[in-house]
N, C-alpha and C positions, 0 to 999 in steps of 0.2 A: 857403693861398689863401683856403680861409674866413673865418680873422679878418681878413685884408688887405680884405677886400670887405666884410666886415660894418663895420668900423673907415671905411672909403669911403662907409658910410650905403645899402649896396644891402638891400632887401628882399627879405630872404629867407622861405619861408613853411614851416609845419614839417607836417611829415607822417610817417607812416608807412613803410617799407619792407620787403618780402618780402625777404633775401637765400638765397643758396643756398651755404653757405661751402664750403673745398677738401674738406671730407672727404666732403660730398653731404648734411651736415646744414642744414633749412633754422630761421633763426632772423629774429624782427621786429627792427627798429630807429630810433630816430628817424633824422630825416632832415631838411635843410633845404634848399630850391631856390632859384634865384633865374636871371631871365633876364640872360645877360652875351654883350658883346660882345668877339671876341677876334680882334686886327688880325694878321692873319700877312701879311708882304710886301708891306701897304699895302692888304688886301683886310679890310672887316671878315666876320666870321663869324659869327651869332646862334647862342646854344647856351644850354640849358639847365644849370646848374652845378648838382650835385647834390653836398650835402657832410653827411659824415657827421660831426657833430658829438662825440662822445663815442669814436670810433675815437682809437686811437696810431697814429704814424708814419704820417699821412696823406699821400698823394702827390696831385698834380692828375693824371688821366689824363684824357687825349681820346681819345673812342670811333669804333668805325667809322663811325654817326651823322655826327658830327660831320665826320669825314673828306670822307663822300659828301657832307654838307651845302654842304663847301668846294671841294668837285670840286677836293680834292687827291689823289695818286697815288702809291703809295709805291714804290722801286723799291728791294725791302730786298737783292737779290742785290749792288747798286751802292753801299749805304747812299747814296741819295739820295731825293729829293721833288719832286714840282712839278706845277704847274694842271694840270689835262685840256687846259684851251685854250690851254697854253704848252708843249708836250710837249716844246719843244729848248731852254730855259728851265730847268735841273736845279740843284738847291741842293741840296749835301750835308750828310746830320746834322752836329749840331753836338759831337756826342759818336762815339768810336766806337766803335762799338754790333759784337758779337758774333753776330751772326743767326741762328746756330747755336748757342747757349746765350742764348738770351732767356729770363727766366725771367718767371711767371705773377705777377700783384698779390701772391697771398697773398705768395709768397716773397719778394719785395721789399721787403714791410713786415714778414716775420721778419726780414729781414737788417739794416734799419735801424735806427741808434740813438737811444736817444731815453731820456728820464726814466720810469724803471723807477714802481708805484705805490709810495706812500708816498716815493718822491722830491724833495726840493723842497720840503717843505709847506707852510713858511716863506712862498712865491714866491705872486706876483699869479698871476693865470689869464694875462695879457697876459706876463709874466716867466717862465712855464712854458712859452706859445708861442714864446717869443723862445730860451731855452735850447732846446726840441725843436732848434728851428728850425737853431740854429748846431750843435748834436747832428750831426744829418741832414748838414748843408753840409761838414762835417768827420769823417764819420765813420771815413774809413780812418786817424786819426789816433789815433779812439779803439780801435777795435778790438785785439782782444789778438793778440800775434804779435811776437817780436823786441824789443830791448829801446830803451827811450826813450834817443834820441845824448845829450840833455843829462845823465842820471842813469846814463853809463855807467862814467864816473870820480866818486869823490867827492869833496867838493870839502874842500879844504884852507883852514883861517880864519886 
């Protein structure tokens, strides 16, 4: 999402960040913000994107912030969504989500895959996003487990 919006010419400004990571260690990090508008169901939403630039396996998430900002409503027993002022108005995730095994950022981006370092060297910076990118979009295809249909026979010349 970061280089999508920086590549759209949005100003982003770079700062500093206190993070607190999963083990309870805290560590600084750059960081770069920028104010974005984000249309859900025809409503825009003003939000501050916050992106960490030098992180792997970067995900967009939207914060409770944000959530309250849009007076949306989550109703995870249901997996659905919807305004505060449209309460019988219900749109359901668009994925289906486990509610009972959600798992936390950190573990999401251990589980994701992406161009290990020393990966790629060769590759532009824009050609390393593009590769994470299709990485991410396909990753249960990379993942190990089972063997690939096409390399199950060899093939005969």
């Amino acid at each position: 999402m970061f280089n999508l919006l920086r590549e759209r010419e949005f100003e982003f400004q770079k700062m500093e960040v206190m993070m607190v990571l999963e083990d309870g260690s805290r560590t600084t990090m750059e960081a770069c913000t920028a104010p974005v508008s984000i249309d859900i169901e025809g409503r825009a939403g003003p939000t501050e994107m916050l992106a960490l630039p030098k992180a792997k396996g970067n995900q967009t998430l939207l914060g409770t912030d944000f959530l309250e900002k849009s007076d949306i409503v989550l109703d995870l027993k249901n997996k659905r969504w919807y305004f505060s002022d449209k309460p019988h108005h219900k749109t359901y995730f668009k994925e289906d989500l486990d509610v009972n095994s959600l798992q936390t950022a950190g573990s999401i981006i251990a589980n994701s895959c992406h161009l290990l370092e020393g990966e790629g060297i060769p590759l532009t910076p824009e050609q390393r996003e593009k590769m994470n990118y299709l990485l991410e979009k396909f990753d249960s295809v990379f993942k190990p487990g089972g063997p690939y249909p096409l390399c199950e026979k060899p093939h005969k010349y």
